[in-house]
C-alpha positions in Angstrom: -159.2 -96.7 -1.7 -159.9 -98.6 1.3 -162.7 -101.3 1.6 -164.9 -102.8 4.1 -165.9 -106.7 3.7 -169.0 -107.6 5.4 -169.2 -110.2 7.1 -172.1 -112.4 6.5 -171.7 -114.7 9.7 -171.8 -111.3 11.9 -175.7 -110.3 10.4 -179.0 -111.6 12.0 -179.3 -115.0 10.2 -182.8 -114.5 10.1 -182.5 -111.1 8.7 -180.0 -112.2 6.2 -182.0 -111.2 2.7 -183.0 -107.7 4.4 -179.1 -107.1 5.6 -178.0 -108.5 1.9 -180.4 -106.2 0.1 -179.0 -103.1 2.9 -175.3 -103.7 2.2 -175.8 -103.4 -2.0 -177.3 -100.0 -1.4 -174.5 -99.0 0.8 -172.3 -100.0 -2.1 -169.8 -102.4 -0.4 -167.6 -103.7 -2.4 -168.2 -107.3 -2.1 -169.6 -110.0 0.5 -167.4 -112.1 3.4 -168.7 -115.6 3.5 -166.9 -117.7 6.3 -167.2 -121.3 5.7 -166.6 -123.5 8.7 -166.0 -127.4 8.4 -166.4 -127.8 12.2 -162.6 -129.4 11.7 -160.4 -126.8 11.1 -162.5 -124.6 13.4 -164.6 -125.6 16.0 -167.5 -124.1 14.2 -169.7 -124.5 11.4 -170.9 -121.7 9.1 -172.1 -121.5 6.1 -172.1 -123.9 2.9 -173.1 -124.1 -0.6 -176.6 -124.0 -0.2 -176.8 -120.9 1.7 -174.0 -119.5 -0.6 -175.4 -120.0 -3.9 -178.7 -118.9 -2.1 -176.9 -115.0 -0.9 -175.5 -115.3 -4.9 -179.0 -114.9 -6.1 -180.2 -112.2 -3.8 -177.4 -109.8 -4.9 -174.8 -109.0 -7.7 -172.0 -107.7 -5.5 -169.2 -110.0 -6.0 -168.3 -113.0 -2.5 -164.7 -113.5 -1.2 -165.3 -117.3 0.3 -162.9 -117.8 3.3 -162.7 -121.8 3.8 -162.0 -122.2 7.2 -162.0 -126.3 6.2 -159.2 -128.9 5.7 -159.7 -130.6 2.5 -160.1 -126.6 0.3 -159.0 -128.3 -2.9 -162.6 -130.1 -2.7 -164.8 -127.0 -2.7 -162.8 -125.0 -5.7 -164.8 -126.0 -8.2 -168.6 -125.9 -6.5 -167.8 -122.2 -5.4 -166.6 -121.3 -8.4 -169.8 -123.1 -10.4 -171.8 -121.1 -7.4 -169.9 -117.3 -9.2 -167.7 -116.7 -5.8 -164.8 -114.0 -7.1 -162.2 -114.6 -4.3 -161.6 -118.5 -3.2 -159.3 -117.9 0.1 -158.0 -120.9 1.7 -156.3 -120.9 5.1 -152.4 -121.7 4.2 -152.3 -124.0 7.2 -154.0 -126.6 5.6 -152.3 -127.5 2.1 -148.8 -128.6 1.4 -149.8 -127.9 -2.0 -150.5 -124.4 -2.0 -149.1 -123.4 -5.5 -151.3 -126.4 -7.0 -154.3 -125.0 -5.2 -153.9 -121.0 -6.4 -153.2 -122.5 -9.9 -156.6 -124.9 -9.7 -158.7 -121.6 -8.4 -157.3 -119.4 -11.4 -158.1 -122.4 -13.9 -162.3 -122.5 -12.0 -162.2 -118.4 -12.8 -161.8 -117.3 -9.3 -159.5 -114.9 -7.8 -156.8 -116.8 -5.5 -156.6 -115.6 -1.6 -155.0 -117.0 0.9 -155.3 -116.9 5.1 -153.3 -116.8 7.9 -153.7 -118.0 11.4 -152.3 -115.1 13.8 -149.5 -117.9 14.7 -148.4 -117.8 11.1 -145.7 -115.3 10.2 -146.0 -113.2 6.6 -143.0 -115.0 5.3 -144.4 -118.1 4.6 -145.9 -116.4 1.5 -143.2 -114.8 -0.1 -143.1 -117.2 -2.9 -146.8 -117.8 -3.4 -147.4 -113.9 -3.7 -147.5 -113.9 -7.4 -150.3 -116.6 -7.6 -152.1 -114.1 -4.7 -154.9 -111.6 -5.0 -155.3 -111.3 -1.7 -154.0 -112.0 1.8 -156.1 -112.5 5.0 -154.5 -111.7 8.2 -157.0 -113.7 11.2 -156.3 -111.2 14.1 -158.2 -113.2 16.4 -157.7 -117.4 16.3 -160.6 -118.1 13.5 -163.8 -120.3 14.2 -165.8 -117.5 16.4 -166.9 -114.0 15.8 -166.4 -111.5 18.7 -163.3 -112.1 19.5 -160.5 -109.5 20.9 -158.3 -108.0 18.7 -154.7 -109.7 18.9 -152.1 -106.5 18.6 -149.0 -108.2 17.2 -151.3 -108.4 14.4 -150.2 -104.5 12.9 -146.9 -105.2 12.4 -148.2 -108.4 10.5 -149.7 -106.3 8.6 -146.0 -103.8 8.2 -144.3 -106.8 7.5 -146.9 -107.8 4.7 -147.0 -104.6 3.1 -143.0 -104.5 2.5 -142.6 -108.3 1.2 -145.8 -107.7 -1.4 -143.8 -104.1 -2.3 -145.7 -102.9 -5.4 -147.3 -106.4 -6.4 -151.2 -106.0 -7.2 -151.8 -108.0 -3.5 -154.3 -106.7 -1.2 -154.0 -106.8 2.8 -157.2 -108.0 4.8 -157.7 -107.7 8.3 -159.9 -110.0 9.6 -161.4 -110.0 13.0 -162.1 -108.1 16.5 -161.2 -104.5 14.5 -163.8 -101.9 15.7 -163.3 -98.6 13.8 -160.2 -97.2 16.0 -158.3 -100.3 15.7 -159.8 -100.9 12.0 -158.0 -97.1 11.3 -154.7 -97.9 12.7 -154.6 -101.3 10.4 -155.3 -99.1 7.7 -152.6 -96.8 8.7 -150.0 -100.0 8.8 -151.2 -100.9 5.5 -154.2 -103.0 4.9 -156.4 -101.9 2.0 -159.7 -104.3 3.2 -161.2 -104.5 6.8 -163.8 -107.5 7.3 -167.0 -105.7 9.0 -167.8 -107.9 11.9 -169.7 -107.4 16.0 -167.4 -104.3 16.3 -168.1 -102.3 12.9 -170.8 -102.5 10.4 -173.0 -105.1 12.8 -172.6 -103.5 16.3 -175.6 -103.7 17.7 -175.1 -99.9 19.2 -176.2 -99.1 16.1 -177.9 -99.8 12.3 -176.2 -101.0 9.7 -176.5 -97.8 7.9 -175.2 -95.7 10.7 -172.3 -98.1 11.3 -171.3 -98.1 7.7 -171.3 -94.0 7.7 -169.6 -93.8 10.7 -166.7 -96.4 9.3 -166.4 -94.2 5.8 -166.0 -91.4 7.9 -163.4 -92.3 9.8 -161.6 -93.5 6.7 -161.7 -90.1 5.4 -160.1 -88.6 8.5 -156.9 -90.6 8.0 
């Protein structure tokens, strides 16, 4: 099975308990929260306010991507907020086996990023502390971005160092549903929903989503 992973930071932020309450009766799987530090990324997005706030409007389980430099601060007010996934960019620890091991002990499931600079290898060892992997397929900080090609055989590469280890593959960034299908096809099991998917504005949300779960089914 294949997912889709909304993301949050793509939806009218003045729209974002209407979009929220939409998504659940889709039945996504679970909710993409991008938090920016405006350090790691020249951005900010999203904090624990407006995190715990999207917690109480819905039930469906959030995979928090810290785009930030210090993500050993934030484990444990996420995980006191319910997030599932805690995914940290692995550019920004030299303690990344201390980190998974401190999101297991909050009750969260580990994750961890990858800057499109990055290569695959650099996880080989951490794998079985991993849930999942996100590969960025644009340079992270801004939504909208174009798709960066190289990244599908990140994601080939990826798929043959996890092997059969219960590690999913998440795409993340400029996929519309063409490009979305052939990450799929290289092995990713999760695609984040962004501007080119489940919030282009060619369309409604509902639409979008159909038109994405159809495609799916046509692989």
């Amino acid at each position: 099975m294949y997912h889709i992973s909304p993301s949050l930071l793509c939806a009218d932020q003045l729209e974002l308990k209407q979009t929220v309450a939409e998504l659940e009766t889709l039945g996504v799987d679970w909710l993409h929260i991008d938090v920016m530090d405006g350090s790691f990324v020249p951005n900010f997005a999203f904090g624990t306010d407006l995190t715990r706030a999207i917690g109480r409007l819905s039930k469906l389980p959030l995979y928090v991507h810290m785009m930030s430099v210090h993500p050993m601060d934030f484990v444990k007010p996420f995980a006191d907020l319910g997030a599932e996934y805690y995914c940290f960019h692995y550019e920004t620890t030299v303690n990344p086996f201390r980190l998974c091991q401190q999101i297991t002990a909050a009750g969260m499931k580990a994750a961890a990023a990858l800057n499109p600079s990055t290569p695959v290898e650099v996880l080989a060892d951490l794998l079985p502390y991993l849930s999942c992997i996100t590969l960025m397929a644009i340079e992270p900080g801004f939504s909208g971005q174009t798709f960066l090609p190289h990244t599908y055989e990140k994601i080939r590469k990826l798929r043959r160092l996890i092997g059969t280890a219960p590690v999913l593959i998440e795409v993340d960034g400029g996929a519309d549903i063409p490009i979305s299908m052939e990450c799929i096809r290289s092995g990713a099991d999760v695609i984040v929903g962004g501007y080119f998917t489940l919030f282009d504005k060619k369309g409604n949300l509902c639409d979008n989503y159909q038109a994405y779960m159809q495609a799916q089914k046509e692989i």
